[in-house]
C-alpha positions as CSV (number, residue, x, y, z in Angstrom):
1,X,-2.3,172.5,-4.3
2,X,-0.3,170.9,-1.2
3,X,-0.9,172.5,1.6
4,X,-0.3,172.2,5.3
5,X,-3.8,173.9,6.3
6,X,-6.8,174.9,4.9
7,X,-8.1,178.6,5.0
8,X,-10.9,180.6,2.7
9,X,-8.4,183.0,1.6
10,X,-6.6,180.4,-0.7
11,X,-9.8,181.0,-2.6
12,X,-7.8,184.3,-4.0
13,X,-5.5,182.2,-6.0
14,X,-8.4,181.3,-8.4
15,X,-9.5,185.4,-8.2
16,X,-6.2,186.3,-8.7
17,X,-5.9,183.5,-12.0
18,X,-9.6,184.8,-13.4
19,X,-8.3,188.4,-13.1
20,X,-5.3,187.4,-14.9
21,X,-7.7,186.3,-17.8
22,X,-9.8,189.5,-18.0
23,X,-6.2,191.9,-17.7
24,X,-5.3,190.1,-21.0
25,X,-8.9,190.8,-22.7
26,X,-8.4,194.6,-22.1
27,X,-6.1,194.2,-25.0
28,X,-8.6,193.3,-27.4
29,X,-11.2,195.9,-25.8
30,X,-9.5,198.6,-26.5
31,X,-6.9,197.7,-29.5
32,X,-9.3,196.1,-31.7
33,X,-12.6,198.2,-33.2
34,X,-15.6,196.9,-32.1
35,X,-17.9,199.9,-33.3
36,X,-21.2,197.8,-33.5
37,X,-20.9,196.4,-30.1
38,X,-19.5,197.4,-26.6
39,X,-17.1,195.2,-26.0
40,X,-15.3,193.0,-29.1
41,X,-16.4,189.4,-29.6
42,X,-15.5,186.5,-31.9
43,X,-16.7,188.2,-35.0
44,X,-14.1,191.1,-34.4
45,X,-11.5,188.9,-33.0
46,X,-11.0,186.6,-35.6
47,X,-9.8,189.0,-38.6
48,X,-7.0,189.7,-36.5
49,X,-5.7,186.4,-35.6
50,X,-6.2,184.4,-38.9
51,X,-3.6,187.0,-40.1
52,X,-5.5,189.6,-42.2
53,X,-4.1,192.4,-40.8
54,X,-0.7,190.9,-40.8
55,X,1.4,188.0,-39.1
56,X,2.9,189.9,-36.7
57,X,-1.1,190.9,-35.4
58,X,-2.4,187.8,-35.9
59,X,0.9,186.4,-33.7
60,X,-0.1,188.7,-30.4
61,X,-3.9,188.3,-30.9
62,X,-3.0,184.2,-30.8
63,X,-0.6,185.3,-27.6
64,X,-3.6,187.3,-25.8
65,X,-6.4,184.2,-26.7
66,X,-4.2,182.0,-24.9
67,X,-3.6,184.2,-22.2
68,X,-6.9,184.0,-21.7
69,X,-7.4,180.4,-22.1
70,X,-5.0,179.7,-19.9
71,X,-5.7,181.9,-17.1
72,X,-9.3,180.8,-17.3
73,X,-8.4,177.3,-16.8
74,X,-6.4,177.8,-13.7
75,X,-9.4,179.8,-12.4
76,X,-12.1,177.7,-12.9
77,X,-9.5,175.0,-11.6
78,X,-8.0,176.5,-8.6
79,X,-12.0,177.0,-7.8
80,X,-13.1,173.7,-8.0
81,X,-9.9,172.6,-5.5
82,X,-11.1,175.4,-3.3
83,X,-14.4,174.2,-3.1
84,X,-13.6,170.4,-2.5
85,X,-10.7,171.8,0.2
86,X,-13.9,174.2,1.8
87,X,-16.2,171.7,2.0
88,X,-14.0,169.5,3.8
89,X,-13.1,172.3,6.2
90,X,-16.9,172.9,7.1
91,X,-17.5,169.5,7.4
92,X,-15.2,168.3,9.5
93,X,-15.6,171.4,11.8
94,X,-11.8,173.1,10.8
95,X,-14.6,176.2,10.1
96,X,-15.2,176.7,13.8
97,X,-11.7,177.7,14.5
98,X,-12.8,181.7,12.5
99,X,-16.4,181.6,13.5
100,X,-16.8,184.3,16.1
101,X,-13.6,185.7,14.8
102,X,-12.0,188.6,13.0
103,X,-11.2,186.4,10.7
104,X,-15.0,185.1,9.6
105,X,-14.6,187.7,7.2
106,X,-12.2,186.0,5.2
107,X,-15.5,183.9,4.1
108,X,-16.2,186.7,1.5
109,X,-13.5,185.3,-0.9
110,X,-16.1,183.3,-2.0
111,X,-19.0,185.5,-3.3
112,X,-16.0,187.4,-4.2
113,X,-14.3,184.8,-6.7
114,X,-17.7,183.7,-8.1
115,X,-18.4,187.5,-8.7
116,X,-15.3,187.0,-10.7
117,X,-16.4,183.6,-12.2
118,X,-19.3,185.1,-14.2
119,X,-17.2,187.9,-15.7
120,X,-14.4,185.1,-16.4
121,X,-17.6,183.1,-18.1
122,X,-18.8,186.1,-20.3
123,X,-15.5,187.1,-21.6
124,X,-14.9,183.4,-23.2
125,X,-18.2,183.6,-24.5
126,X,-17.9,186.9,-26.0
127,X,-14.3,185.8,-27.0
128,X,-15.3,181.7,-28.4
129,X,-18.5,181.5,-28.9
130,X,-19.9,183.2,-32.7
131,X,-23.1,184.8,-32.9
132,X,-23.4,185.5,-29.2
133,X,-24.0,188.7,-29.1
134,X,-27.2,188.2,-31.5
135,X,-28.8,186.7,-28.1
136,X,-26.9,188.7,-25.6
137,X,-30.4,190.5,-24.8
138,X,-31.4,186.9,-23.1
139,X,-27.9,186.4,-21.2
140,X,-28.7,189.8,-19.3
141,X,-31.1,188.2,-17.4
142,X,-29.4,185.3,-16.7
143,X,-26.1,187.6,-15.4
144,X,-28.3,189.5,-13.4
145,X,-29.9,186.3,-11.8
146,X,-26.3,185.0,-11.1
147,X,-25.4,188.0,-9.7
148,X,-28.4,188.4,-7.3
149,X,-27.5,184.9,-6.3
150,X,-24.0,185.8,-5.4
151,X,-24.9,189.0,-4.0
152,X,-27.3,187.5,-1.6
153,X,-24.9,185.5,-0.4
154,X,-22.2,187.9,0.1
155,X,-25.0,189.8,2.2
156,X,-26.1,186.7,4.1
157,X,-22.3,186.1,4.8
158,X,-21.3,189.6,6.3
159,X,-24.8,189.9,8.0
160,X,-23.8,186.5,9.8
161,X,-20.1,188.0,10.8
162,X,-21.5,190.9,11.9
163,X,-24.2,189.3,14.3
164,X,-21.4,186.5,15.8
165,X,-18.7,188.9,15.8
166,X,-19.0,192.9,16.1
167,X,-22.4,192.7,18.4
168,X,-21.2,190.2,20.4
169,X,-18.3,192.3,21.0
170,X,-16.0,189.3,19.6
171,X,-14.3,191.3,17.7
172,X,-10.4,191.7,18.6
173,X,-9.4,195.4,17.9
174,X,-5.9,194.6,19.2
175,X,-5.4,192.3,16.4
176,X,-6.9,194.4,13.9
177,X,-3.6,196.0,12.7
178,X,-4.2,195.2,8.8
179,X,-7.0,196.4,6.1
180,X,-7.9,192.0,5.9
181,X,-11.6,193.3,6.8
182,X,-11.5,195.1,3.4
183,X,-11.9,191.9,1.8
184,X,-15.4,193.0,2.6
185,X,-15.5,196.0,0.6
186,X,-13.6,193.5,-2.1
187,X,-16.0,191.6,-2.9
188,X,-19.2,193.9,-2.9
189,X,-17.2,196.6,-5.3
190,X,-17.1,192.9,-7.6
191,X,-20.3,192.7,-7.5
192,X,-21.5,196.5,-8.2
193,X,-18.9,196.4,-11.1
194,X,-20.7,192.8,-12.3
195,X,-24.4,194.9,-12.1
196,X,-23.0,197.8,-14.0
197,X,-22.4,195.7,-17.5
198,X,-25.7,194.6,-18.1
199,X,-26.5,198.2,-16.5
200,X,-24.3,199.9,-19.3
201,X,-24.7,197.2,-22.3
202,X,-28.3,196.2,-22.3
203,X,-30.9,198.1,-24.7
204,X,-33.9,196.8,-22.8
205,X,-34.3,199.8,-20.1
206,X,-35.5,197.5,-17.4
207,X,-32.6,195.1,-17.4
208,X,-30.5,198.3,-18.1
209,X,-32.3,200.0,-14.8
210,X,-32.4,196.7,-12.6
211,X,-28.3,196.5,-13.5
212,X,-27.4,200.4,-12.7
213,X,-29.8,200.2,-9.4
214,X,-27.8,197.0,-7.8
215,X,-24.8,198.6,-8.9
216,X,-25.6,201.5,-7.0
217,X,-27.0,199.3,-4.4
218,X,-23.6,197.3,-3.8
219,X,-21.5,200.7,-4.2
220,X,-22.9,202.3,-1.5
221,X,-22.5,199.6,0.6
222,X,-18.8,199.7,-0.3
223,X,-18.1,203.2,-0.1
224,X,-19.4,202.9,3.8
225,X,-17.5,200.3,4.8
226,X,-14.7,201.3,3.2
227,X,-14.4,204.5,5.1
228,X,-15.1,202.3,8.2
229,X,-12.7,199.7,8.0
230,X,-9.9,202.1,6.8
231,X,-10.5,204.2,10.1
232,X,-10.3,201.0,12.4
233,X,-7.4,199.0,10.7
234,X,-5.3,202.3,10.0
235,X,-5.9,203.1,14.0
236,X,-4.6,199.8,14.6
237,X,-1.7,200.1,12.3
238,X,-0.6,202.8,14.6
239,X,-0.9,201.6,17.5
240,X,0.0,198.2,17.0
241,X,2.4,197.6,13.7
242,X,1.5,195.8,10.8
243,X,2.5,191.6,10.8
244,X,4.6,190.1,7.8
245,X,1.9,188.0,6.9
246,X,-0.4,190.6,6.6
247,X,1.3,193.4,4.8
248,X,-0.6,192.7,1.4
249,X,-3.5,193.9,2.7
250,X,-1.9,197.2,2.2
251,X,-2.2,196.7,-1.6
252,X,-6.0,195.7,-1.0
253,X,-6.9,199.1,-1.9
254,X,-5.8,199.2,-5.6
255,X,-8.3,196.4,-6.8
256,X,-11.1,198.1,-4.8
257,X,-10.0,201.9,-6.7
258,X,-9.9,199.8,-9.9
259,X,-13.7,198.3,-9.7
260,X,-14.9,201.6,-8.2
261,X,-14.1,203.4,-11.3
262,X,-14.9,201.0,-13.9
263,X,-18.5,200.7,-12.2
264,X,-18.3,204.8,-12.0
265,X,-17.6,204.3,-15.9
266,X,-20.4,201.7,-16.6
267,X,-22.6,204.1,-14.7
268,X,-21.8,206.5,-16.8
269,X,-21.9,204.8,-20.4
270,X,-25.7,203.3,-18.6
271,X,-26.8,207.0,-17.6
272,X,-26.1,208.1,-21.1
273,X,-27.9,205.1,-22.9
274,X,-31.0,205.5,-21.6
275,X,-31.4,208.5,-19.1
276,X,-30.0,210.8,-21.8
277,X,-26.7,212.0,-19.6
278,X,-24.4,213.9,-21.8
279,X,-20.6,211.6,-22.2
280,X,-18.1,214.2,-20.4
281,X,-14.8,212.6,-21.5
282,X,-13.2,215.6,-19.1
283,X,-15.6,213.6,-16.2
284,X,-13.2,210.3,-17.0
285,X,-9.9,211.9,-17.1
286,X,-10.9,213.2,-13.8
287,X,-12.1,210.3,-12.2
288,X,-9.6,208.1,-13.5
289,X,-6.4,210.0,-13.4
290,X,-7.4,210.3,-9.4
291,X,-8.1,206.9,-8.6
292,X,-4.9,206.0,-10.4
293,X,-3.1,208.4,-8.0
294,X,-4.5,206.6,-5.1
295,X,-3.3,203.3,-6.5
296,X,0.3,204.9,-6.9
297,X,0.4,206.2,-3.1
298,X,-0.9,202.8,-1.8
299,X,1.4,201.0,-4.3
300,X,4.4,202.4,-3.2
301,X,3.3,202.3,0.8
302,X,2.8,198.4,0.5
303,X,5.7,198.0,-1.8
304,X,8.0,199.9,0.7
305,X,6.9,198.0,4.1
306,X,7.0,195.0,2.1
307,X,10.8,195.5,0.9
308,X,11.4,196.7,4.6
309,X,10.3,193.3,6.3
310,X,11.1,191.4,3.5
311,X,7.9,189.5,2.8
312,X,8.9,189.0,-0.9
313,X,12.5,186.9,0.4
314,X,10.2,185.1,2.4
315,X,7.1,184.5,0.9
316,X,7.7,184.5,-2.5
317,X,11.2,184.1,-3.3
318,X,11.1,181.8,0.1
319,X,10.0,178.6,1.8
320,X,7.3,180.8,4.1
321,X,3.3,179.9,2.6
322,X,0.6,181.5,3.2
323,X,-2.6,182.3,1.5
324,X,-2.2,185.6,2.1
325,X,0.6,186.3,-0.5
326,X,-2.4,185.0,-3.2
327,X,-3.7,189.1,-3.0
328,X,-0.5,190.0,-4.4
329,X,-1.9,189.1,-7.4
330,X,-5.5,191.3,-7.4
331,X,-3.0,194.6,-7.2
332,X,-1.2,194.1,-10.2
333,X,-4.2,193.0,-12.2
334,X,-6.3,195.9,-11.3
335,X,-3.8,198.5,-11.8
336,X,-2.7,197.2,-15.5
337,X,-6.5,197.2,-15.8
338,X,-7.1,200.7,-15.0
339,X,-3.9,201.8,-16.8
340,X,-6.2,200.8,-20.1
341,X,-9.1,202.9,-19.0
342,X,-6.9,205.8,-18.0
343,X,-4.9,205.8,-21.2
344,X,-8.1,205.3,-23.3
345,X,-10.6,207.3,-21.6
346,X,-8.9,209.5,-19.8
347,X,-6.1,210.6,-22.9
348,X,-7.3,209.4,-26.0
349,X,-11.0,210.6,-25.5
350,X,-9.8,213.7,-24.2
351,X,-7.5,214.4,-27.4
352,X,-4.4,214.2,-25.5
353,X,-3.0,211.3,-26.8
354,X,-3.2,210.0,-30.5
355,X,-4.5,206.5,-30.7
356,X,-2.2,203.4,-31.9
357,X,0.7,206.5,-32.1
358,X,4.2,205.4,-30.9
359,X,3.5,207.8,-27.5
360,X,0.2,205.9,-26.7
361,X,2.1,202.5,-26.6
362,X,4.8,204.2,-24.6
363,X,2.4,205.2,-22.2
364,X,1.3,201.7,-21.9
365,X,4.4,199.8,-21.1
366,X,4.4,200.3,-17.3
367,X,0.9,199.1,-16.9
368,X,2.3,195.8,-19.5
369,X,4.8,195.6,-17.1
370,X,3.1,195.8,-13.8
371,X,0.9,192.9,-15.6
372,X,4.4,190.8,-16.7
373,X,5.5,191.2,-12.8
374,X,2.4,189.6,-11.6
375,X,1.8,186.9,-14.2
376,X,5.5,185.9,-13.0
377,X,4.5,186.6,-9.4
378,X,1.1,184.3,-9.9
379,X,3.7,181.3,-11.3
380,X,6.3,181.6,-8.6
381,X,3.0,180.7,-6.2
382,X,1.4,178.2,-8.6
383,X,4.9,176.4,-8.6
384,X,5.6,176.7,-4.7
385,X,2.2,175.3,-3.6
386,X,2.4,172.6,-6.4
């Protein structure tokens, strides 16, 4: 990437390429029967793309595997460029210029994108590697262990900001009129929704408890910040206008509603696999439907400041950069995302849409939209800072 300065937030592009991957897996997790495991691996997969259920099937499950491929690479790539780009801008003391600052907390895009990295890693495992799910029991651990690591840094991190900036009183309330310190609540909602698989998946209760627990654990953390930061930043909003650059942070919500409910979910499914909860599908199409609402309202607040200051002519369409305009991407992801769980858990389980029926595929064309606009959004930014 050519840039003119380094900042941790260009460490969304890679988040925003790895969520790109898993938006193009929910295809296959909820179009292809996977009745003997949770979520479909290579075993399922492959019937479908060598053609035995037709060429025009076997065509779109080739289209989706590359999807993923693709978006994979440019994570795992983009993170490995932020890292080398980081290192030097520790090293060479560039760091000291958001130490002490509001914007330290744009230091948890890291744990953030490798939350992301190790659900990027297990979906082209399930996806590419055969007989993986035979020793999935063993990988539990292992997610869990990476997890832990990345959550302990993500504590370490905002513990640090918190000490050099809020009870030092260095934190700048005047120029607190964005949601940028949500990229806080970002990152540990990735992490509580990363607990909850092994949490929901596992058939060994004490991996399955040890997952649910953290997930809980990082949740609540989230859910109190959240109400925190949206109280300061909206008060400063009012009373001081939002700045171009910073108008995606607007959007910032939808990707936090989206891993809120799919932990809520994975809670669920966990709850019922071993703590003998009853499955509510009503409970879904509840929580769902609402947090799909909310995603709607802050969609179309963003979208409309956004169109009014034109931040797309400028930095998108335009010569403006900045790594800001990267969290475009997290919004569209995580609402085509949770348009799969709402369609699927929230209709189909309730009865209130037919499976595979012309209707359900209607209902899913804005959310296959939403996900075209962003994949054409994420090349527009992979091209201008190329």
């Amino acid at each position: 990437m050519k840039i003119d300065k380094y900042m941790p937030l260009y460490f969304l592009s890679s988040l925003g390429a790895g969520g790109l991957s898993v938006s193009f897996f929910m295809a296959f997790m909820f179009l292809i029967p996977h009745k003997n495991t949770p979520i479909p691996i290579f075993e399922t997969i492959l019937p479908y793309a060598i053609g035995e259920h037709g060429i025009l099937i076997s065509l779109s499950t080739i289209f989706i595997i590359l999807g993923i491929i693709f978006f994979s690479f440019q994570h795992f790539k983009l993170l490995i460029w932020n890292f080398k780009e980081y290192n030097k801008f520790k090293n060479n003391g560039d760091i000291n210029s958001i130490l002490g600052t509001n914007n330290q907390i744009s230091l948890m895009t890291i744990p953030l994108t490798l939350a992301m990295t190790v659900n990027v890693a297990f979906i082209l495992g399930a996806v590419f590697v055969p007989g993986l799910w035979g020793v999935v029991e063993y990988l539990f651990p292992l997610a869990l262990l990476a997890f832990l690591t990345i959550g302990f840094m993500a504590i370490k991190l905002f513990l640090q900001y918190f000490n050099e900036v809020l009870l030092q009183n260095k934190f700048n309330i005047e120029a607190n009129n964005n949601f940028g310190q949500l990229i806080s609540v970002f990152a540990f909602t990735m992490l509580a929704v990363g607990f909850a698989a092994p949490g929901a998946m596992s058939h060994n209760i004490i991996i399955n408890s040890i997952g649910l627990f953290f997930c809980l654990f990082f949740l609540t953390i989230s859910l109190i910040l959240l109400i925190a930061y949206f109280a300061s930043g909206f008060k400063g909003i009012l009373k001081n206008g939002i700045s171009i650059e910073t108008t995606p942070t607007l959007w910032i919500f939808i990707p936090i509603f989206t891993l809120i409910g799919i932990s809520l979910v994975r809670l669920e499914f966990g709850l019922i696999h071993h703590f003998e909860l009853i499955k509510s599908p009503t409970y879904f199409f509840f929580l769902i439907s609402s947090l799909i609402s909310a995603q709607i309202f802050f969609g179309l607040i963003g979208y409309s400041v956004m169109k009014k200051v034109d931040y797309f002519k400028k930095y998108i369409d335009g010569n403006e950069k900045s790594p800001v305009s990267f969290a475009l991407i997290c919004p569209g992801v995580a609402f085509s995302v949770l348009g799969w769980f709402l369609i699927n858990f929230g209709f189909v389980a309730n009865g209130i849409v037919e499976k595979y029926s012309i209707f359900y595929f209607i209902l899913l064309l804005p959310f296959i939209y939403i996900q075209y606009k962003t994949i054409k959004t994420f090349f527009i930014l992979n091209k201008k800072f190329n």
